[in-house]
GUGUGU-585613 format. One line per 5 residues: number of its first residue (from 1); for each residue x, y, z of C-alpha. Coordinates in nm, 2 decimals. Layout:
BEGIN
NUM> X Y Z  ...
END
This chain:
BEGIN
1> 2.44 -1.55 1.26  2.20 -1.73 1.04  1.87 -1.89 1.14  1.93 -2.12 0.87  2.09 -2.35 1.20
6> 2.18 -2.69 1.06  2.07 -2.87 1.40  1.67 -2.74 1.32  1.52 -3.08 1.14  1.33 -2.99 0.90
11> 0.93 -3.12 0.89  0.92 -3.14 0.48  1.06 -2.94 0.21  1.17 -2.58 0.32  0.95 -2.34 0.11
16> 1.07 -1.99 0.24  1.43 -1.96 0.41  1.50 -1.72 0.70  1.73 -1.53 0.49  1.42 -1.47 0.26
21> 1.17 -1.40 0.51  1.39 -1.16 0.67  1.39 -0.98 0.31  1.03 -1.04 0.30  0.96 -0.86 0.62
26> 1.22 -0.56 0.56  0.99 -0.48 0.24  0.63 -0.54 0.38  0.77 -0.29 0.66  0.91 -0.05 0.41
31> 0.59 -0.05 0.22  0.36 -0.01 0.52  0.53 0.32 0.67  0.57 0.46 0.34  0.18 0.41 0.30
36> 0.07 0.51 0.69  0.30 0.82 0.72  0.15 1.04 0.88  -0.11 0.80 1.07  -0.10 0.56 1.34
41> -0.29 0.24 1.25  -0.38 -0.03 1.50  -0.22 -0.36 1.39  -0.42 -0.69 1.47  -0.20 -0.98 1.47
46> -0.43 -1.35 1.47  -0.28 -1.56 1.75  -0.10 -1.77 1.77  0.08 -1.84 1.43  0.11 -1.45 1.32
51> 0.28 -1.31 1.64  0.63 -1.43 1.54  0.57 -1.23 1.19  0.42 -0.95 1.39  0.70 -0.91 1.62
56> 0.97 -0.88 1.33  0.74 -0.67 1.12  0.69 -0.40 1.39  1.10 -0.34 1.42  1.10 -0.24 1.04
61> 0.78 0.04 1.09  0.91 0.35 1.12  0.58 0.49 1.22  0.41 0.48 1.54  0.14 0.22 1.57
66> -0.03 0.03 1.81  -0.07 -0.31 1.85  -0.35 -0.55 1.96  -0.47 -0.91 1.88  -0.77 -1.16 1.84
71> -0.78 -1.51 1.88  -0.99 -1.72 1.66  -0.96 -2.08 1.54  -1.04 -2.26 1.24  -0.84 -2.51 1.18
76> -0.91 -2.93 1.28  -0.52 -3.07 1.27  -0.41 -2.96 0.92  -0.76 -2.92 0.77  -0.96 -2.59 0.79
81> -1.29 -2.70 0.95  -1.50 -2.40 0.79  -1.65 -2.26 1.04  -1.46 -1.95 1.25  -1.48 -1.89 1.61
86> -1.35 -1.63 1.79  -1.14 -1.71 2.11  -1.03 -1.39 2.23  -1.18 -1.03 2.11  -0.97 -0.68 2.11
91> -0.93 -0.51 2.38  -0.95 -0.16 2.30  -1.24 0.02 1.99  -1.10 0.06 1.61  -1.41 0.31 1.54
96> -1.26 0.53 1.32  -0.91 0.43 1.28  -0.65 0.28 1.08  -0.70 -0.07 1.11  -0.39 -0.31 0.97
101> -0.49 -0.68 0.96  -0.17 -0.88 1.02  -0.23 -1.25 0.88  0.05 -1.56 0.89  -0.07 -1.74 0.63
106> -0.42 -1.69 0.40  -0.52 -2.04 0.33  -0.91 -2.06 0.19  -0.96 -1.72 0.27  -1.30 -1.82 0.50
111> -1.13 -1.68 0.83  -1.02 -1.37 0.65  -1.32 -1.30 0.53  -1.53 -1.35 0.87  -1.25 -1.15 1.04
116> -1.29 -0.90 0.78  -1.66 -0.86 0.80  -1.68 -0.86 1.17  -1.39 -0.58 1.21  -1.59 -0.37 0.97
121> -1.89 -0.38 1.15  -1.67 -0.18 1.43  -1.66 0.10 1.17  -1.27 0.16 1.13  -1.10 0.48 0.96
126> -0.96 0.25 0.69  -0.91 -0.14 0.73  -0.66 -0.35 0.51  -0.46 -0.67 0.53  -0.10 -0.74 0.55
131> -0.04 -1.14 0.48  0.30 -1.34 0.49  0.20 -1.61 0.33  -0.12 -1.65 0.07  -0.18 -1.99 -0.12
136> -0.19 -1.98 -0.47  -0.53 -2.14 -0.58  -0.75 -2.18 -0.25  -0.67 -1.86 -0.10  -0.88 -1.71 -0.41
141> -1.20 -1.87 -0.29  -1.29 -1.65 0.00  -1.22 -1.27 -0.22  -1.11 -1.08 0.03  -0.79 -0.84 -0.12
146> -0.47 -0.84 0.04  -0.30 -0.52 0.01  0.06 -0.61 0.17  0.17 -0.93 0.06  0.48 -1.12 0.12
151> 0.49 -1.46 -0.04  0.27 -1.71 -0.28  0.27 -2.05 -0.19  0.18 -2.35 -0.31  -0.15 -2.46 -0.17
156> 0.04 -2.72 0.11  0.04 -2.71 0.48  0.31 -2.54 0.62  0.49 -2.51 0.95  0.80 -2.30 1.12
161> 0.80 -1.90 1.20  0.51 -1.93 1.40  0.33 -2.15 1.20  0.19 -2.49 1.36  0.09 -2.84 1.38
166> -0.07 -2.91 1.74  0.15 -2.67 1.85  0.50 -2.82 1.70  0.75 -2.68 1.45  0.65 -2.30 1.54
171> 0.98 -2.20 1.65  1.12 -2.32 1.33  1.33 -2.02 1.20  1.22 -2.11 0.83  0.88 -2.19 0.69
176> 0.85 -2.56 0.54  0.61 -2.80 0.36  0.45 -3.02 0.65  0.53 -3.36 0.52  0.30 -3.69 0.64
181> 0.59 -3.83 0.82  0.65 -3.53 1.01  0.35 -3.51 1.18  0.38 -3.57 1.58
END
């Protein structure tokens, strides 16, 4: 059955299909187990947007894993506010382990980069970043590199597959361009 369901309006212009994300996550997946064979990294999804992405992306690892997940807001409607604050921490220690960031989308790079800075502080075995989505030009900005990648998009608010606007549009099965008019 395709998620590409007729009866789903879209918000804007659809940037990434299901069928496409579905290829996007099969690789990403491939990729990751063929790089932690062998280990068994902690993957940190953000909530809430990258939880839909981390949920397919665990069903194409082939390698054991755990999972765990932060909280932390940035954003002010469909700006980025610049300044990061953490809403909920981990639960258990990364000292010394495999530590996979899983990101939804990478938009001006400032979260990813406090995220980054504060999960190295815990001293993990290795720590790297898988990201669906990075924006093409403001995603640059913050410098943090993002070894798994999935997609480059144009630098647009988006919505669907997790992916919000005051909490609309995440169940979208396809990621799409937020336009004015759709915006509740």
């Amino acid at each position: 059955m395709s998620r590409n369901r007729p009866d789903h309006p879209s918000p804007g212009e659809i940037l990434v299909t299901a069928a496409e994300i579905d290829d996007i996550v099969a690789r990403l997946g491939q990729e990751i187990s063929r790089d932690y064979a062998g280990r068994h990294p902690v993957l940190i999804s953000l909530l809430k947007g990258g939880v839909v992405f981390l949920a397919d992306l665990i069903r194409h690892l082939t390698i054991p894993h755990h999972i765990e997940f932060m909280r932390v807001s940035s954003y002010d409607s469909t700006q980025s506010s610049g300044v990061v604050r953490i809403v909920s921490d981990l639960d258990t220690s990364i000292e010394g382990r495999d530590v996979l960031l899983i990101e939804d989308v990478v938009d001006t790079g400032t979260t990813l980069a406090y995220i980054v800075d504060m999960l190295r502080l815990r001293n993990p075995g290795s720590l790297e970043v898988c990201a669906l989505l990075r924006k093409r030009v403001t995603s640059r900005q913050a410098g943090i590199p993002i070894r798994y990648l999935g997609h480059e998009i144009s630098d647009t608010f988006v919505v669907g597959y997790g992916l919000d606007h005051d909490e609309n549009y995440r169940n979208l099965p396809f990621i799409a361009a937020l336009a004015p008019g759709a915006i509740r």
